[in-house]
N, C-alpha and C positions, 0 to 999 in steps of 0.2 A: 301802474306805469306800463307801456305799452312799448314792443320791442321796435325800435326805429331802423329801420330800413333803408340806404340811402343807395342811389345807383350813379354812376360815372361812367358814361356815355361816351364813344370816340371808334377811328379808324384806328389809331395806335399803329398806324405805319411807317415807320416804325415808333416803338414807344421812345419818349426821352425822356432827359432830368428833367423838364419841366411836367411831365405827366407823372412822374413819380413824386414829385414836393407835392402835386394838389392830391395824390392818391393818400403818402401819409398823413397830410393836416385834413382831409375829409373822413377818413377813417376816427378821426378822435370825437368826429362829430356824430357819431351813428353806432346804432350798436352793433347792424351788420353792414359792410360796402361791396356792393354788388359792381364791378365792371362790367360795363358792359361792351362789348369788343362789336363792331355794327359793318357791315359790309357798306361800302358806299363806291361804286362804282364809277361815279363823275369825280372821282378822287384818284384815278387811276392807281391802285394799291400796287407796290413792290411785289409786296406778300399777300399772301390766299388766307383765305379766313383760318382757317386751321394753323400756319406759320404765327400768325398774329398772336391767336388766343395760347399758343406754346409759348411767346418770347413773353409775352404780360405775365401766364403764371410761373413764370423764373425768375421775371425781375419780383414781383410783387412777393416770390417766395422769400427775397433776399430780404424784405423789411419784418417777416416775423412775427408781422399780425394775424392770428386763425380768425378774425371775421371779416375775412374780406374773401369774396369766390371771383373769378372770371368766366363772362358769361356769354359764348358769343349769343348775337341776335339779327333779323331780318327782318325788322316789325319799327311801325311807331313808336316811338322811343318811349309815348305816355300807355298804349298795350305794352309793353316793353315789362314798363313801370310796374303797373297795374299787377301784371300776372303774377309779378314778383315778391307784389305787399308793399313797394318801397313807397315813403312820405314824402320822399327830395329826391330830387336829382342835383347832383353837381357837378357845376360847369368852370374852369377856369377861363379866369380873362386874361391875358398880356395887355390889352390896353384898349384905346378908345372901337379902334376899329371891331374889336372883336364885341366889347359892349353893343356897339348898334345890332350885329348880325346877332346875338344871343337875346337882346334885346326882344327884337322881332320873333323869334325862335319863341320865347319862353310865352310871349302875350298869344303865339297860336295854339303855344300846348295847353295852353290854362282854357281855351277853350273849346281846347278837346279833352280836356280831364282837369278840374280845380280842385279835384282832391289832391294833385302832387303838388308841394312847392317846389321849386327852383331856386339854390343856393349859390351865389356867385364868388369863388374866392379868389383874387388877385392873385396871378402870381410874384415871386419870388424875385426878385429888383434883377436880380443876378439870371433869371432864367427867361424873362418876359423875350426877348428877341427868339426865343429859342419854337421854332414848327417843323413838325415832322415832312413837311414838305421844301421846308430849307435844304435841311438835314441828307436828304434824298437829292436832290439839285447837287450841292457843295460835293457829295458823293458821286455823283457821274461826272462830274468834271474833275475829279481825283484828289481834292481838297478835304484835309482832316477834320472828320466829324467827333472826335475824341472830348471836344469839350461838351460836347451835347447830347451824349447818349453814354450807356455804361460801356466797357470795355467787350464786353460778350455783343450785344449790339453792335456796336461798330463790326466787329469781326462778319458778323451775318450781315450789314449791309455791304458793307465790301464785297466778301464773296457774292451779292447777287447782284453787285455792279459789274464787276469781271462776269459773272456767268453771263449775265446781258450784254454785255459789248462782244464775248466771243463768239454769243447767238446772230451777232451785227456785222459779224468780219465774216 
């Protein structure tokens, strides 16, 4: 039996509940779950890669599973893959729209590597509305983000909503 590999691909800027439901139900799928934490610059990130990959290994420490690393990366997500040993990537979907663009996504990485598959898992009835670019939005115009992210989060996006407006005034 061969040790399975799976990696979880994203900006995570910031992380929420719905990146941590696909973190624990991918984690039962694999025997190790690699995050992968990605810089993505047309994403205009809050936080610097380094803030990122700190707030992921804090939440992800709070769920208790030892196989799971966070990883930042700067590469093709299927080099990514590759260099890592992982079989799968997994991706959540909230819903149609997200299917098309994963969609598309997953038929270029197969071929640029069809040794990974890509595992789709819905999420959470309860969390599908929930993007970290909401979440960011609802945040600069002063609106509580407490139902979408953990409590420690919230706290770090606030604080870098006020640091950014007083950098504004």
């Amino acid at each position: 039996m061969t040790h399975r590999i799976g990696v979880y691909p994203g900006t995570f800027d910031p992380i929420t509940l719905g990146h941590m439901d696909i973190i624990r139900r991918g984690a039962k799928l694999v025997d190790e779950l690699i995050i992968g934490v990605t810089t993505n610059a047309s994403k205009s990130p809050m936080f610097a890669d380094e803030e990122r990959i700190a707030m992921v290994e804090r939440e992800v420490a709070t769920i208790g599973a030892g196989h799971i690393r966070v990883v930042g990366f700067n590469s093709l997500l299927m080099d990514f893959a590759e260099a890592h040993g992982a079989s799968t990537v997994i991706r959540g979907i909230r819903g149609v729209t997200d299917f098309e663009y994963e969609y598309q996504l997953t038929g270029m990485n197969r071929q640029l590597n069809d040794r990974v598959e890509t595992l789709f898992l819905m999420a959470d009835v309860s969390l599908q509305p929930i993007a970290s670019r909401l979440v960011k939005e609802i945040a600069m115009y002063g609106g509580e983000i407490g139902k979408f992210v953990t409590p420690a989060i919230r706290d770090e996006v606030v604080a870098r909503v006020q640091l950014l407006a007083s950098k504004a005034s």
